[in-house]
N, C-alpha and C positions, 0 to 999 in steps of 0.2 A: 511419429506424431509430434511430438516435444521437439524435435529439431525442427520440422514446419513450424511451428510455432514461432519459435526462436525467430525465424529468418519473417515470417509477416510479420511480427511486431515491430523486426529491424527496419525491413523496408517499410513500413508503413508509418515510422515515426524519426527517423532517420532524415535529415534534410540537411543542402547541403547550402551555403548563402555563406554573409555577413552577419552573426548575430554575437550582440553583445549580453553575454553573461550577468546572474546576478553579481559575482564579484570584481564586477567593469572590465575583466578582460575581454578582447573580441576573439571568435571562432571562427573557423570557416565549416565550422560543425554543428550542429544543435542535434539533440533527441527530443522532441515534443510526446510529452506521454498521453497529451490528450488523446492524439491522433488516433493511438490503438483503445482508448479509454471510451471513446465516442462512438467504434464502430462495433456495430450490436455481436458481428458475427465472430468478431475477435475478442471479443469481450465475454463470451459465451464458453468460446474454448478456452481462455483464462480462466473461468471460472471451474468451468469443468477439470482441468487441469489443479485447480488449488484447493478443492473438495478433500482430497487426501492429507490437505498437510494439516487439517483445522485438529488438531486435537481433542483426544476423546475427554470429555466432560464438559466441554464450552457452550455454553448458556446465551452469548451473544456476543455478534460479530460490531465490534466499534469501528466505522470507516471515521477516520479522520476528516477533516477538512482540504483542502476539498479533492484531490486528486483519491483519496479511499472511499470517497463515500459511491460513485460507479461501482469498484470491486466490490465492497460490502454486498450491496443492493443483487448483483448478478450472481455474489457467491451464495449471499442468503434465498435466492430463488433454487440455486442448485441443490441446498445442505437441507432447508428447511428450518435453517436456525436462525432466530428473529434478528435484525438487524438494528443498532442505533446510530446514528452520527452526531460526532464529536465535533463542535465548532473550536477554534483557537482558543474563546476566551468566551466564556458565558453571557449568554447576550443579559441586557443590562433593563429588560423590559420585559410585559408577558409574564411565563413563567419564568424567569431567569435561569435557563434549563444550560447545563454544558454541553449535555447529553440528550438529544432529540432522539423520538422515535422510542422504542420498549424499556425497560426500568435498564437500569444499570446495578442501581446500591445491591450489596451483596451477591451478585452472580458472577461467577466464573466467566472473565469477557477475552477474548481474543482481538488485539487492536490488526484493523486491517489497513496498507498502506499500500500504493502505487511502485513510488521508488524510496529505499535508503539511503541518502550517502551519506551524512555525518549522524543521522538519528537525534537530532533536537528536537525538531517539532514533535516526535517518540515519544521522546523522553518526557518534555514538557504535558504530553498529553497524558502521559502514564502516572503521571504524579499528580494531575485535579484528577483523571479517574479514580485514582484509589483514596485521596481527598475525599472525592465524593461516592465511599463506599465499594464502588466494586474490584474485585479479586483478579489483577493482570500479571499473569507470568511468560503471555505468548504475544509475538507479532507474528506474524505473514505478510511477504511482502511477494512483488510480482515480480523487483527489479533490483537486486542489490547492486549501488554502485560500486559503492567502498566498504574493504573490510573494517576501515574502521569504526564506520557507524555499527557494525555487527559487534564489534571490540565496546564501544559506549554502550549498547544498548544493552546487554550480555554484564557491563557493571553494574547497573538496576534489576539485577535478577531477570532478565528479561529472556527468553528463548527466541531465538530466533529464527526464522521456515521462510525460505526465498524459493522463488520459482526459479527466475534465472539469478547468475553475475550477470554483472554488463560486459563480461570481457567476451562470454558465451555467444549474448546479443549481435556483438562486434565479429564474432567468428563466421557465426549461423550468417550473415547479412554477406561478409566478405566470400564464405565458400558458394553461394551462389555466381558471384561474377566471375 
């Protein structure tokens, strides 16, 4: 089931062109994670599949902006564990909330994430959520790129729970053709 997996997320987000990276090199490769992020029926069996990794005690699921807030939303319909999402930067109006959607301050939160590769945006989000009170010692991600964002995240106390590597993705995709 997990190797199915594997292999639709690859082919389904996997494309193959001219696309220029955010670091301005060009590819003849891209991964779109929307792809697998947008389709309900793949997104269901991620969720279902990442139900196990939420460790025991977590109070709520933090999707990130914006690529975690999909997994959030599908993992908290699977878990029943309430969901918030985390914008980049606290909007600046309104409530000036960082954290939309259920409390955050003091509960045990698990940030939920799409893909890792360097673990900034992580990092950065791990440090106004505990800022703003709540208790983060876990991520979950769907897609580890690079071990080293596992390495950064891992130096913030941070535990880290991947579905897949990307090398798995790259395999699963290749042993079909």
């Amino acid at each position: 089931m997990i190797n199915n997996l594997a292999r639709e997320i690859y082919e389904i987000a996997h494309l193959t062109g001219t696309f220029t990276l955010r670091s301005g090199q060009v590819s003849n490769e891209y991964f779109d994670k929307y792809l697998f992020e947008s389709n309900p029926i793949v997104l269901a069996k991620v969720a279902e599949e990442l139900v196990p990794l939420i460790p025991n005690g977590i109070e709520v699921l933090a999707g990130l902006e914006m690529g975690g807030i999909p997994i959030a939303t599908a993992l908290s319909l699977k878990s029943n564990i309430p969901a918030a999402f985390v914008r980049k930067r606290a909007k600046e109006y309104g409530t000036c909330k960082l954290a939309e959607g259920t409390s955050i301050e003091g509960k045990r939160i698990c940030i939920i994430e799409d893909v890792v590769t360097t673990g900034g945006q992580v990092i950065l989000s791990t440090n106004d959520l505990r800022a703003a009170g709540a208790i983060v010692e876990d991520v979950i991600c769907v897609i580890e790129r690079n071990p080293e964002g596992r390495r950064m995240l891992e130096e913030i106390g941070l535990k880290v729970h991947s579905l897949f590597k990307m090398e798995e993705l790259i395999d699963a995709g290749k042993s079909r053709r």
